[in-house]
mmCIF file as gemmi writes it, N, C-alpha and C atoms, coordinates in Angstrom:
data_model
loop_
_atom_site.group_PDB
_atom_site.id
_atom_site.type_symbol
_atom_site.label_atom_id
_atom_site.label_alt_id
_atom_site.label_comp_id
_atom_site.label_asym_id
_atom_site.label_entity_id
_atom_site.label_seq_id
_atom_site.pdbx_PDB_ins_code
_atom_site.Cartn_x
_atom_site.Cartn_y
_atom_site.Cartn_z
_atom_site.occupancy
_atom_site.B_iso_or_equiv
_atom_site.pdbx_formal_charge
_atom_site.auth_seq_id
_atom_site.auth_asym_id
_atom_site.pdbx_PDB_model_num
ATOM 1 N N . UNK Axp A 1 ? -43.056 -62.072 5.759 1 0 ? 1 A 1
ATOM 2 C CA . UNK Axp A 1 ? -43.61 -60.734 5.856 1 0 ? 1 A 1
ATOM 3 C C . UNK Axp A 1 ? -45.008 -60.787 6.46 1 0 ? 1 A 1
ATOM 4 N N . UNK Axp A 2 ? -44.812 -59.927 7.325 1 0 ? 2 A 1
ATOM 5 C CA . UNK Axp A 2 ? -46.437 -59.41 7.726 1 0 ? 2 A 1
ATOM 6 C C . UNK Axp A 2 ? -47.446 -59.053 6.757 1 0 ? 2 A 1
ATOM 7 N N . UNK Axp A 3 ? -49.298 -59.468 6.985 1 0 ? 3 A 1
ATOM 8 C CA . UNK Axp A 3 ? -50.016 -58.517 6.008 1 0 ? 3 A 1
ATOM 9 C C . UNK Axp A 3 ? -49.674 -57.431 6.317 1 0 ? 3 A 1
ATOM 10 N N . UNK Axp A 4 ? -49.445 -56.977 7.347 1 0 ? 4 A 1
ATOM 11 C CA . UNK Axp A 4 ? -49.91 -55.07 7.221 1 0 ? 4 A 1
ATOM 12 C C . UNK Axp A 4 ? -48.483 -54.966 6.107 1 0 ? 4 A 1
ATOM 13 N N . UNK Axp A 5 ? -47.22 -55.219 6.644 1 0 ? 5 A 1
ATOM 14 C CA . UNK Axp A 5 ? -46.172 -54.782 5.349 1 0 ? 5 A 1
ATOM 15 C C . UNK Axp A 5 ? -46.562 -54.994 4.024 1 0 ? 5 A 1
ATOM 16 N N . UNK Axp A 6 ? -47.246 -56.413 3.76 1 0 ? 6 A 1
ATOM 17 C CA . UNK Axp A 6 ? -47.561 -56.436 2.085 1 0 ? 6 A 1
ATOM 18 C C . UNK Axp A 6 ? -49.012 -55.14 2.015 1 0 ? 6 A 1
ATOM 19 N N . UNK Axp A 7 ? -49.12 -55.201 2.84 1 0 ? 7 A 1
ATOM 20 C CA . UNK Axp A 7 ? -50.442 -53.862 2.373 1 0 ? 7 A 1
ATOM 21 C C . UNK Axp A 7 ? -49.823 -52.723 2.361 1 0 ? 7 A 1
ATOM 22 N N . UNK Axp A 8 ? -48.909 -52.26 3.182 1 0 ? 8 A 1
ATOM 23 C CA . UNK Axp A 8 ? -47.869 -51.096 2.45 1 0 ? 8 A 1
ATOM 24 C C . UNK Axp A 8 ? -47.481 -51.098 2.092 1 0 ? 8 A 1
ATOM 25 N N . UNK Axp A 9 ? -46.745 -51.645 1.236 1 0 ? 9 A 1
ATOM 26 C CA . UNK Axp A 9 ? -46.076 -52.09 0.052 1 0 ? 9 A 1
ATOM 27 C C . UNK Axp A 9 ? -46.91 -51.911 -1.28 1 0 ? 9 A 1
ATOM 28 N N . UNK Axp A 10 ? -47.899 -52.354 -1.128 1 0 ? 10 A 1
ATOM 29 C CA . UNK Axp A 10 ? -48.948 -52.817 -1.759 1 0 ? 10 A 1
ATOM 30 C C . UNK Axp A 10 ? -49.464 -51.193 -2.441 1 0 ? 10 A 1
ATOM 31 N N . UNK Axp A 11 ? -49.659 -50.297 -1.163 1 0 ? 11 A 1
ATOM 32 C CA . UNK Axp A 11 ? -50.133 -49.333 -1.467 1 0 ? 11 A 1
ATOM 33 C C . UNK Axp A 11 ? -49.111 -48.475 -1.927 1 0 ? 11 A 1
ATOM 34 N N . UNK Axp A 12 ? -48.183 -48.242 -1.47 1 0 ? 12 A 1
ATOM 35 C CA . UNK Axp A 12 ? -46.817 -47.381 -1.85 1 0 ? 12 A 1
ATOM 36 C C . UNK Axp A 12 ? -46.747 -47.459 -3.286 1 0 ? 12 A 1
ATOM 37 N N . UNK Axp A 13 ? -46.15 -48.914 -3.9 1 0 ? 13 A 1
ATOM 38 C CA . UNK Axp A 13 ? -46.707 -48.884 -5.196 1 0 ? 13 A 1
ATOM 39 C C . UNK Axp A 13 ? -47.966 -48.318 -5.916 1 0 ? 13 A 1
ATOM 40 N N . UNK Axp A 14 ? -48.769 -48.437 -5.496 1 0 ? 14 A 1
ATOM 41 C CA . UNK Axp A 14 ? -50.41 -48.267 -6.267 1 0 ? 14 A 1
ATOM 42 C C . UNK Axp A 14 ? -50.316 -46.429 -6.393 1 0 ? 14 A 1
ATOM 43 N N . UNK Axp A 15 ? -49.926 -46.069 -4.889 1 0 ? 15 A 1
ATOM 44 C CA . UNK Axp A 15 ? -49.702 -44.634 -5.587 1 0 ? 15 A 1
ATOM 45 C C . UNK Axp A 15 ? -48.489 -44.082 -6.345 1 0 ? 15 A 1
ATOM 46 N N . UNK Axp A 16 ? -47.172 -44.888 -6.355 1 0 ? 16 A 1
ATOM 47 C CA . UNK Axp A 16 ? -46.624 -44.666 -7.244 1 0 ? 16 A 1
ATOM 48 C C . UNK Axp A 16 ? -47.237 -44.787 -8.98 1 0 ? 16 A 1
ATOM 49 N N . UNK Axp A 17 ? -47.717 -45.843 -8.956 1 0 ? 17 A 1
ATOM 50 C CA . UNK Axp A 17 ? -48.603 -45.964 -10.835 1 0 ? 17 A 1
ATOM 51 C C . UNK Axp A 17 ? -49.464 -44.875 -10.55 1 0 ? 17 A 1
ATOM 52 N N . UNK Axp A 18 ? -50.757 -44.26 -9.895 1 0 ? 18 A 1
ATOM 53 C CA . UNK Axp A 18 ? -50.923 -43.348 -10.004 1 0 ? 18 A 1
ATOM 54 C C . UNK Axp A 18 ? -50.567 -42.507 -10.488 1 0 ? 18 A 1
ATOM 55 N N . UNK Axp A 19 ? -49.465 -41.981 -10.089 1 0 ? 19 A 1
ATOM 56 C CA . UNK Axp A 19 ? -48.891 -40.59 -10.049 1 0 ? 19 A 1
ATOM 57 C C . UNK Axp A 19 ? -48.216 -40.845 -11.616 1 0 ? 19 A 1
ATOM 58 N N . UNK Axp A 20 ? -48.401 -41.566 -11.263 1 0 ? 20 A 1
ATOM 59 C CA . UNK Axp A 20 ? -46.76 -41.942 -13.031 1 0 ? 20 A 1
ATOM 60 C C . UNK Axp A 20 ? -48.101 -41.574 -14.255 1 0 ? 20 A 1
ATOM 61 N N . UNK Axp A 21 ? -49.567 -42.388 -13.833 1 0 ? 21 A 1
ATOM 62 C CA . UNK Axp A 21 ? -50.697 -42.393 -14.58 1 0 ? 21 A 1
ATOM 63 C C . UNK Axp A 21 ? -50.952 -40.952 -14.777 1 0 ? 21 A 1
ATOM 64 N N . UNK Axp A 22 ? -50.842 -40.074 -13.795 1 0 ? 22 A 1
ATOM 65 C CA . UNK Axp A 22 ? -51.613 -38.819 -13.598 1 0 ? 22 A 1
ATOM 66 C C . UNK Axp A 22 ? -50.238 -37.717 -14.839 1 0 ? 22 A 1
ATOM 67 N N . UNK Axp A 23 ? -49.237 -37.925 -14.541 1 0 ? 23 A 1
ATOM 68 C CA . UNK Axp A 23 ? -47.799 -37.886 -15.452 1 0 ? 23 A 1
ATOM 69 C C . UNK Axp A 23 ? -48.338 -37.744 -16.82 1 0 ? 23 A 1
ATOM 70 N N . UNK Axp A 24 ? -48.632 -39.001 -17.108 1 0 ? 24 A 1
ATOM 71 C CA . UNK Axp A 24 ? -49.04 -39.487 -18.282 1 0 ? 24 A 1
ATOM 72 C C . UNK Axp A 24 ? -50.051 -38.812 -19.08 1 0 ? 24 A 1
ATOM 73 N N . UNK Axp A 25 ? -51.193 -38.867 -18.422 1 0 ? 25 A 1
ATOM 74 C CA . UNK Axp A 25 ? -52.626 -38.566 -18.853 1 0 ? 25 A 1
ATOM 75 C C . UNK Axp A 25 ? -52.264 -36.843 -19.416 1 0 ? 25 A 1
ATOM 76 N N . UNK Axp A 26 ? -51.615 -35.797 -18.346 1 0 ? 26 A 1
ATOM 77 C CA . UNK Axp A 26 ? -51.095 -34.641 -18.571 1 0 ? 26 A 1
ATOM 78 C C . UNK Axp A 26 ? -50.703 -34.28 -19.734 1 0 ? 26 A 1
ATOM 79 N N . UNK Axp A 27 ? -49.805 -35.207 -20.561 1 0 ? 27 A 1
ATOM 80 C CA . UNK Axp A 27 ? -49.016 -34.964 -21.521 1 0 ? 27 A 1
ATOM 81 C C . UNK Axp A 27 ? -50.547 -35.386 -23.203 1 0 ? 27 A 1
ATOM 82 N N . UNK Axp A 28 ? -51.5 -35.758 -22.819 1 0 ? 28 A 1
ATOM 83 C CA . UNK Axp A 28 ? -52.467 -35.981 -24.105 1 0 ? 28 A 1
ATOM 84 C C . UNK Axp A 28 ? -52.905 -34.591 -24.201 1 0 ? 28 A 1
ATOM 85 N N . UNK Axp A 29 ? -52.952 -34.552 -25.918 1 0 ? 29 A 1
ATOM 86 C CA . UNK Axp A 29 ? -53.488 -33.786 -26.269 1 0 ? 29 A 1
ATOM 87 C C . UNK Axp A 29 ? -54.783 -33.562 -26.08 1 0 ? 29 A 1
ATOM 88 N N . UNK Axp A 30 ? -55.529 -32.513 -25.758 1 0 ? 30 A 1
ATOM 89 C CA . UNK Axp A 30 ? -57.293 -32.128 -25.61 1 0 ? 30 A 1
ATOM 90 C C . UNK Axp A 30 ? -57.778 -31.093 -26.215 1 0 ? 30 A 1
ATOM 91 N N . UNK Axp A 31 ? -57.355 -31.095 -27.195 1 0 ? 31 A 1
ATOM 92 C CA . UNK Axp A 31 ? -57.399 -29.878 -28.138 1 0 ? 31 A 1
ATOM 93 C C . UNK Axp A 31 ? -56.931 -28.472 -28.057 1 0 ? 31 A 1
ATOM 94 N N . UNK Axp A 32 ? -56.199 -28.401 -26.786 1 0 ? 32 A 1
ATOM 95 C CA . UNK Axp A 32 ? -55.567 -27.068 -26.272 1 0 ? 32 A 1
ATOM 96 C C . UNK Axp A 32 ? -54.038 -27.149 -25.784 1 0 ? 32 A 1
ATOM 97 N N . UNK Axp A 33 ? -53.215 -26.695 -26.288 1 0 ? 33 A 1
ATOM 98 C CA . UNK Axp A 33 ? -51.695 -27.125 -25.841 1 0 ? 33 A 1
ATOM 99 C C . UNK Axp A 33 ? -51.526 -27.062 -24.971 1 0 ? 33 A 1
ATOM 100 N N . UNK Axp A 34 ? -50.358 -27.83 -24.382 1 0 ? 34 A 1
ATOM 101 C CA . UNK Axp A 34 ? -50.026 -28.007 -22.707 1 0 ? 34 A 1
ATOM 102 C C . UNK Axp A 34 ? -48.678 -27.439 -22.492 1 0 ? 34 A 1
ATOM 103 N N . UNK Axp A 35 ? -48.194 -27.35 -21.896 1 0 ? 35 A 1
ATOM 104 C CA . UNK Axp A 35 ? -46.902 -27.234 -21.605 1 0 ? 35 A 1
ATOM 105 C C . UNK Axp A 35 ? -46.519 -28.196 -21.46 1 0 ? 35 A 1
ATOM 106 N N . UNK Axp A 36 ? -46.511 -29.288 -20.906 1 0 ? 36 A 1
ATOM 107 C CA . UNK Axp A 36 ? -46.135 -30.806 -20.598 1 0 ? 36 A 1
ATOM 108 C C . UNK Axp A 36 ? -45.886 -31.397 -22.027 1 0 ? 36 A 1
ATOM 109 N N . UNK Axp A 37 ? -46.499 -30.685 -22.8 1 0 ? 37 A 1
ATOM 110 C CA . UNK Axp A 37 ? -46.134 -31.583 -23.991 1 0 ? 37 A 1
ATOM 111 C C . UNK Axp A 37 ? -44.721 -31.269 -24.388 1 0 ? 37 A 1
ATOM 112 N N . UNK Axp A 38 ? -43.925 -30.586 -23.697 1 0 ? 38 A 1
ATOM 113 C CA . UNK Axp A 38 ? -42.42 -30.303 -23.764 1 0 ? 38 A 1
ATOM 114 C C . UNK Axp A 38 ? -41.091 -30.92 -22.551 1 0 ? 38 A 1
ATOM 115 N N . UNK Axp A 39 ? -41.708 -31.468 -21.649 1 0 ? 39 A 1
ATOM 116 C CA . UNK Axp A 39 ? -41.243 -31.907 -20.801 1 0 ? 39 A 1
ATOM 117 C C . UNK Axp A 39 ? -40.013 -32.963 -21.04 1 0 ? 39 A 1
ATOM 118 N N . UNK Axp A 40 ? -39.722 -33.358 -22.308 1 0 ? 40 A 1
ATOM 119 C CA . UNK Axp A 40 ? -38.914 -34.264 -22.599 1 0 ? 40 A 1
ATOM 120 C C . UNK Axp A 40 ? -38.133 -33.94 -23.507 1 0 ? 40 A 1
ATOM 121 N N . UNK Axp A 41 ? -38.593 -32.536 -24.428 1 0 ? 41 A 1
ATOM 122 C CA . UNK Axp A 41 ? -37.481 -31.699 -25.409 1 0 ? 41 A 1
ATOM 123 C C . UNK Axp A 41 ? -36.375 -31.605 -24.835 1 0 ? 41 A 1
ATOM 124 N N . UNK Axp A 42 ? -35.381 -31.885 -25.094 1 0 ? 42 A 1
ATOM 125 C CA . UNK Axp A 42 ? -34.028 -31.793 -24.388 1 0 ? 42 A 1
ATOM 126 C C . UNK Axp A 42 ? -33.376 -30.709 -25.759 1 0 ? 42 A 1
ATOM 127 N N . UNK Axp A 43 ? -32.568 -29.853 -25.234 1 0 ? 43 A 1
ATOM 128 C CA . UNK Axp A 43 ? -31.941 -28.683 -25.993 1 0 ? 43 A 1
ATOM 129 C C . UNK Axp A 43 ? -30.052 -28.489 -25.662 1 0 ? 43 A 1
ATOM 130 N N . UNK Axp A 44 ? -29.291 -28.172 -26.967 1 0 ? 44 A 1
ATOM 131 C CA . UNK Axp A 44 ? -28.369 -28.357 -26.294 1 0 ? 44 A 1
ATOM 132 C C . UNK Axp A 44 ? -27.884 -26.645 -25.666 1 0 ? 44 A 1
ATOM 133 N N . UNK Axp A 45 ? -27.446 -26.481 -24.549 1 0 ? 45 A 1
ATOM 134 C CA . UNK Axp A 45 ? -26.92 -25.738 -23.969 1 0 ? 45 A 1
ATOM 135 C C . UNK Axp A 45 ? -25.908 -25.684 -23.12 1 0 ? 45 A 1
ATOM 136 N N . UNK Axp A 46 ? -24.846 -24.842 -23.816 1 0 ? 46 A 1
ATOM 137 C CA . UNK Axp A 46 ? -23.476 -24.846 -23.385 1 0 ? 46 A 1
ATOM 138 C C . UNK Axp A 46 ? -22.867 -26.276 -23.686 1 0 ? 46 A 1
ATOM 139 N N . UNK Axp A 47 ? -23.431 -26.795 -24.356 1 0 ? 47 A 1
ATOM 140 C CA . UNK Axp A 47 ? -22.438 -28.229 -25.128 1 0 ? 47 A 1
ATOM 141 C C . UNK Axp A 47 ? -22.85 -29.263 -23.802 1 0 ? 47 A 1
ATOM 142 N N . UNK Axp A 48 ? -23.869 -29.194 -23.216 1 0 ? 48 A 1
ATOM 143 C CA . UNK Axp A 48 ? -24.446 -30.08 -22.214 1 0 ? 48 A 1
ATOM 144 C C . UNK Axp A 48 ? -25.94 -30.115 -22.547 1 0 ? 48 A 1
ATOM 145 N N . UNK Axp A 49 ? -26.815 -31.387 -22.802 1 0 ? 49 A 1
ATOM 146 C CA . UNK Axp A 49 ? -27.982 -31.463 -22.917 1 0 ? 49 A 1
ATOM 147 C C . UNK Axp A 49 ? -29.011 -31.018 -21.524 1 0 ? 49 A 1
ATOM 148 N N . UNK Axp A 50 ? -30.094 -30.101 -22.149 1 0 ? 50 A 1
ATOM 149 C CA . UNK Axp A 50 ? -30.922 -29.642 -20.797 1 0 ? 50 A 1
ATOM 150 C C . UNK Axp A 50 ? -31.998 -29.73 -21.414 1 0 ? 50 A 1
ATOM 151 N N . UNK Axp A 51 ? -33.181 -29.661 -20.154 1 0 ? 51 A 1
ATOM 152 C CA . UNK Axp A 51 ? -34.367 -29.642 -20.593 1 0 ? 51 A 1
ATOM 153 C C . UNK Axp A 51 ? -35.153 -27.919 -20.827 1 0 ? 51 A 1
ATOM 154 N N . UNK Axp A 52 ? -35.521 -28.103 -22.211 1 0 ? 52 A 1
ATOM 155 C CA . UNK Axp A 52 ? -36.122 -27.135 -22.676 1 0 ? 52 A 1
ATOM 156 C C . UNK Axp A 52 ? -37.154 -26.071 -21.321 1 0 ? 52 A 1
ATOM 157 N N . UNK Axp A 53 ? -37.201 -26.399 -20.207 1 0 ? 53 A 1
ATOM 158 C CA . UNK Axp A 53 ? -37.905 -25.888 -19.395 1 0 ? 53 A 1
ATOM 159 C C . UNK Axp A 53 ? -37.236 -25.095 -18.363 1 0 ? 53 A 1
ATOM 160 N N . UNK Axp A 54 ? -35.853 -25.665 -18.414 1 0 ? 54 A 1
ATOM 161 C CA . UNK Axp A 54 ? -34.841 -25.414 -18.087 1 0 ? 54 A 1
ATOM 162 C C . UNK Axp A 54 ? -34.401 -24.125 -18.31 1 0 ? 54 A 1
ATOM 163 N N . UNK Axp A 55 ? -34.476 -24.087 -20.215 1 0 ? 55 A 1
ATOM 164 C CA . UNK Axp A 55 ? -33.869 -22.863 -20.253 1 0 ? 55 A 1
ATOM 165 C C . UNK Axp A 55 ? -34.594 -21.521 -20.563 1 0 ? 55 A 1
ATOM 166 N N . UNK Axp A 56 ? -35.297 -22.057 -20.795 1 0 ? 56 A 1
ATOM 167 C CA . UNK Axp A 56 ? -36.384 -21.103 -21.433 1 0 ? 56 A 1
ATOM 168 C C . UNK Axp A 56 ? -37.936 -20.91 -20.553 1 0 ? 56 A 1
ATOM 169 N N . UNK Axp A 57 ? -38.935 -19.763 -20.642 1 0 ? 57 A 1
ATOM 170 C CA . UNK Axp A 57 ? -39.856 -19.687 -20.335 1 0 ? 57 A 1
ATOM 171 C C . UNK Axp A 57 ? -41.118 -20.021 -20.997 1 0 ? 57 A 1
ATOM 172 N N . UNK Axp A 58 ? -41.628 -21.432 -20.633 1 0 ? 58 A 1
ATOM 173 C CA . UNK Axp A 58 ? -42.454 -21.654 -21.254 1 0 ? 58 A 1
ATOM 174 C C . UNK Axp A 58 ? -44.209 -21.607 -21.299 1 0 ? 58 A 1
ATOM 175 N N . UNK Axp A 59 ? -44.96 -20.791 -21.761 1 0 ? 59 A 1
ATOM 176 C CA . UNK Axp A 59 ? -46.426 -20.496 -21.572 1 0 ? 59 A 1
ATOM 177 C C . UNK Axp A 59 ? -47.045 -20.828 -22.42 1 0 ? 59 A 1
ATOM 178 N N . UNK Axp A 60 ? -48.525 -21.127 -22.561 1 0 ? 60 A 1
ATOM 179 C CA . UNK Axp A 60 ? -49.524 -21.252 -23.698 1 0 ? 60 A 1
ATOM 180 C C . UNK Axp A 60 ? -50.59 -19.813 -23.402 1 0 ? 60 A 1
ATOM 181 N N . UNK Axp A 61 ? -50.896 -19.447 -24.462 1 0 ? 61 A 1
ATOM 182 C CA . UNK Axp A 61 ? -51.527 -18.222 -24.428 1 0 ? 61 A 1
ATOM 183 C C . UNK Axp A 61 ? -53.217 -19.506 -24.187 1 0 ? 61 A 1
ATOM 184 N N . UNK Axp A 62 ? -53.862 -18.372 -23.527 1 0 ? 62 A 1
ATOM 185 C CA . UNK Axp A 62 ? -55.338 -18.327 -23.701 1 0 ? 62 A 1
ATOM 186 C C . UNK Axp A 62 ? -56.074 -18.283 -25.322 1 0 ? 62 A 1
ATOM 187 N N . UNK Axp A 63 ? -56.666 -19.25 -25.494 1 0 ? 63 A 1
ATOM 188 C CA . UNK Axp A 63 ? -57.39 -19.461 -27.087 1 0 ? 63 A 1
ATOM 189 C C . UNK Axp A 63 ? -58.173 -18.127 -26.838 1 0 ? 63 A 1
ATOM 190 N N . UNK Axp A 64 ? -58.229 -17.883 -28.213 1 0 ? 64 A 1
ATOM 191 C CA . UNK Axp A 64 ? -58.994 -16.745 -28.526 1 0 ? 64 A 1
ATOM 192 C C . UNK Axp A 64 ? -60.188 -16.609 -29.69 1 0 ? 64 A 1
ATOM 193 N N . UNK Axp A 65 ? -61.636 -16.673 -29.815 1 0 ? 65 A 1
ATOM 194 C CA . UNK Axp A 65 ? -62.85 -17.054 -30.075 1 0 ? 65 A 1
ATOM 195 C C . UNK Axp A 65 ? -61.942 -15.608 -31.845 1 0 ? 65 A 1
């Protein structure tokens, strides 16, 4: 293999962990609910498992003082 291929390679990956990182980081709590923190509820519908986002509309209201 060529450098330039291991350097795209190289990078292709790096922004794949990124993105997976950026995924990740989304789903922590910060003292205000997310929606992401549902992204993996799976619900059954119609006797086939779906994702809760799927079926339903999901929002977080604005905190209120």
């Amino acid at each position: 293999m060529e450098i330039k291929e291991l350097l795209q390679q190289a990078e292709e990956r790096m922004n794949k962990s990124i993105e997976a990182l950026k995924h990740e980081f989304a789903s922590i709590r910060t003292g205000r609910a997310s929606v992401a923190l549902l992204d993996k509820v799976m619900v059954d519908y119609y006797g086939s498992p779906s994702p809760i986002n799927q079926v339903a509309n999901i929002s977080v209201p604005e905190p209120r003082m």
